[in-house]
C-alpha positions as CSV (number, residue, x, y, z in Angstrom):
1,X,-15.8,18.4,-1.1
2,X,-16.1,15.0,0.7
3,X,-15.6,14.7,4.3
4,X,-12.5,12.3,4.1
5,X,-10.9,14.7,1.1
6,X,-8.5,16.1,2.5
7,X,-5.3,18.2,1.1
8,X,-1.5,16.4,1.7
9,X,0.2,18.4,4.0
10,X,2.9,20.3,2.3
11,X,5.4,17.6,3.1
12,X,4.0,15.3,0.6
13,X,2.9,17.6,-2.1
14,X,6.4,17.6,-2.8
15,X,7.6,14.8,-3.4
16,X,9.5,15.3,-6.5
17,X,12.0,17.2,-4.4
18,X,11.9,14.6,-1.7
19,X,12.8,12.0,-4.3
20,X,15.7,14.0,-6.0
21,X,17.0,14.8,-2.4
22,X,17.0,11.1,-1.5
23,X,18.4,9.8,-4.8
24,X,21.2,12.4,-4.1
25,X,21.8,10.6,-0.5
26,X,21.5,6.8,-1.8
27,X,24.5,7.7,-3.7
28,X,26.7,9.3,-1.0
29,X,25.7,6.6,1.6
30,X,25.6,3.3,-0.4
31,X,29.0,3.0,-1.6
32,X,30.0,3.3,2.7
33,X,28.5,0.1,2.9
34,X,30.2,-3.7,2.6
35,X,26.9,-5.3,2.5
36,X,23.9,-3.7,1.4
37,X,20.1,-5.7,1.6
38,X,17.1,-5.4,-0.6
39,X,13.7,-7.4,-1.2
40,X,14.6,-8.3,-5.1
41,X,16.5,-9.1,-7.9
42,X,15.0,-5.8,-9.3
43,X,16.2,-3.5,-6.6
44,X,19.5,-5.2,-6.4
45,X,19.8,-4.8,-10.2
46,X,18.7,-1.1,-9.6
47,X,21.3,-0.2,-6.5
48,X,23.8,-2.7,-8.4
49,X,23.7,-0.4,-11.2
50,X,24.2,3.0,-8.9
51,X,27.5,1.8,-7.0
52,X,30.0,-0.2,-7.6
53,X,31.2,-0.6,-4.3
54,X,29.6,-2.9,-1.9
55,X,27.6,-6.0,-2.0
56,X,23.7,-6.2,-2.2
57,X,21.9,-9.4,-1.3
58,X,18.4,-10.1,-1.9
59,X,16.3,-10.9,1.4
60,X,12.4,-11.4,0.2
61,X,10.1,-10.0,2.1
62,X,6.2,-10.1,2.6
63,X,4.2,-13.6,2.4
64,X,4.6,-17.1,1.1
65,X,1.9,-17.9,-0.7
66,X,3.1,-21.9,-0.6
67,X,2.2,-21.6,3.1
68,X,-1.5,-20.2,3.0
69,X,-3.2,-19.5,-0.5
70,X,-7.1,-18.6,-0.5
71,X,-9.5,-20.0,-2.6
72,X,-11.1,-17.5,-5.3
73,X,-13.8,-15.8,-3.9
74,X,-14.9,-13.9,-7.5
75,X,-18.6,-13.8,-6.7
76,X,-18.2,-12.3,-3.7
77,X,-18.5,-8.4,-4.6
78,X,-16.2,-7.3,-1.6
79,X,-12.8,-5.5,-1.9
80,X,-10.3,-4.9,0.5
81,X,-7.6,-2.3,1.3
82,X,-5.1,-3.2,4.4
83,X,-2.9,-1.0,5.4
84,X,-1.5,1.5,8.3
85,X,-5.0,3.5,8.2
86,X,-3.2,6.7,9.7
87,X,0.1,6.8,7.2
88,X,-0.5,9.8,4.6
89,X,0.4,7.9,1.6
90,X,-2.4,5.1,3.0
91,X,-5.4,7.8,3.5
92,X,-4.2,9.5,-0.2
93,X,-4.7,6.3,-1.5
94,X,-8.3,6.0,-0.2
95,X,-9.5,9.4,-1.0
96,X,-8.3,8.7,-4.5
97,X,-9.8,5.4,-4.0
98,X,-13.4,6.6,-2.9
99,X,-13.6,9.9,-5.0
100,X,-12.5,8.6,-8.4
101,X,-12.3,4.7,-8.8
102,X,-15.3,3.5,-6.3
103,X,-17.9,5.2,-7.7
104,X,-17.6,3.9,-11.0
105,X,-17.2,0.3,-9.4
106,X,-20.2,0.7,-7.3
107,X,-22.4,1.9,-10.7
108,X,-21.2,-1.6,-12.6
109,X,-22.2,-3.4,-9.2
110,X,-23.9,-1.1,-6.4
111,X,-23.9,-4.2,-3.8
112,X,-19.9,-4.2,-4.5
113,X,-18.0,-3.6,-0.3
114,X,-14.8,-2.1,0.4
115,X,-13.6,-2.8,3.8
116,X,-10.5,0.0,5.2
117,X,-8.4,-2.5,7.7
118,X,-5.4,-1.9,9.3
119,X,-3.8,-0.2,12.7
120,X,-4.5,3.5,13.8
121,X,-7.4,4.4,11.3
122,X,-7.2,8.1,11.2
123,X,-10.6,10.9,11.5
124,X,-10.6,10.4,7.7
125,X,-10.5,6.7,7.4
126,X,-13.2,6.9,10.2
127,X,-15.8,9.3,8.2
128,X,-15.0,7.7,5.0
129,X,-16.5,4.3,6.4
130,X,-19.6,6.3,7.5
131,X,-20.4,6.0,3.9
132,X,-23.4,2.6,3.2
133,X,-20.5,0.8,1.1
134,X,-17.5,1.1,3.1
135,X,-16.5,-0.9,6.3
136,X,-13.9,0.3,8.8
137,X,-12.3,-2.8,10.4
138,X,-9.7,-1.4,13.0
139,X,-6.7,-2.7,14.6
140,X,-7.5,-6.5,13.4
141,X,-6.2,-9.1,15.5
142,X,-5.9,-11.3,12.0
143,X,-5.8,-9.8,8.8
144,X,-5.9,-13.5,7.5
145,X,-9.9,-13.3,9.0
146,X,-10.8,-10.4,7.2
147,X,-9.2,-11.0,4.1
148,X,-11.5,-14.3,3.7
149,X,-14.5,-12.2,3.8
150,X,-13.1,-10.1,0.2
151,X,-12.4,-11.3,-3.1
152,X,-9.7,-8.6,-4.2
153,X,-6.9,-6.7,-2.8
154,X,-6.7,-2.6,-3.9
155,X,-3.5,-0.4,-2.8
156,X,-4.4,2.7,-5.0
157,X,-1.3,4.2,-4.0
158,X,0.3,7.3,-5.5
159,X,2.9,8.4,-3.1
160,X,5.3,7.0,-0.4
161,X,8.2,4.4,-0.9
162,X,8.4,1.1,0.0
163,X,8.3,-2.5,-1.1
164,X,6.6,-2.8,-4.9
165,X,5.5,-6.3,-3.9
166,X,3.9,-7.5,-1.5
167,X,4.1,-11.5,-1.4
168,X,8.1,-13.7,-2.3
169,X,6.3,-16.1,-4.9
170,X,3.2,-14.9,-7.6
């Protein structure tokens, strides 16, 4: 075993229960409400679908691309992963990141970088940046400034919630 493999906590290795449990509350609780906000015409299609009662409005989230769009970087063999580094879901996704998908990447290019930035960086994100390819880059004051330095974006994520999209405009 790897140093930064570590097992979920029992909270999260269930999370087909957790889903059916919350699916069971979305559909008590979203009829109570007049107005209901979501990031998309997907998920207002989705909770449009599941009640009948209400009205859901669509309130993008995440970042306007219009306003700052990077020039391609492809030659620059450097990936990054920004994220809450302490968030369960977040430290899944790089243990499943580092054990099965960066090792073959690092074989097809071995001078290929990940760099782990974000708030918090947990004992795991911390020992898994201990390894020659990896970077940790903690608590940035800018993501903007480290995101320069890469050429790609990964979120290997396999469990939480959240928003599926990350930017208003592709």
């Amino acid at each position: 075993a790897h140093p930064w493999n570590v097992p979920l906590s029992e909270e999260w290795q269930n999370a087909q229960t957790e889903a059916d449990l919350l699916e069971q509350y979305e559909n008590r609780t979203w009829p109570e409400f007049p107005v209901r906000a979501v990031v998309s015409e997907a998920d207002r299609d989705y909770m449009d679908a599941r009640t009948d009662r209400g009205k859901t409005v669509v309130a993008p989230n995440g970042a306007d691309l219009a306003t700052w769009l990077p020039r391609a970087r492809c030659r620059v063999a450097t990936a990054l992963f920004p994220a809450h580094l302490a968030y369960p879901p977040n430290v899944n996704a790089v243990d499943f990141l580092l054990m099965q998908i960066w090792p073959k990447v690092r074989e097809r290019n071995p001078a290929a970088r990940l760099i782990l930035a974000g708030r918090d960086p947990s004992d795991e994100m911390r020992c898994a940046s201990a390894m020659p390819s990896v970077e940790l880059c903690p608590n940035p004051k800018s993501m903007d400034h480290v995101a320069r330095r890469a050429s790609i974006t990964v979120v290997p994520l396999r469990l939480g919630s959240g928003t599926d999209r990350k930017s208003t405009r592709l």
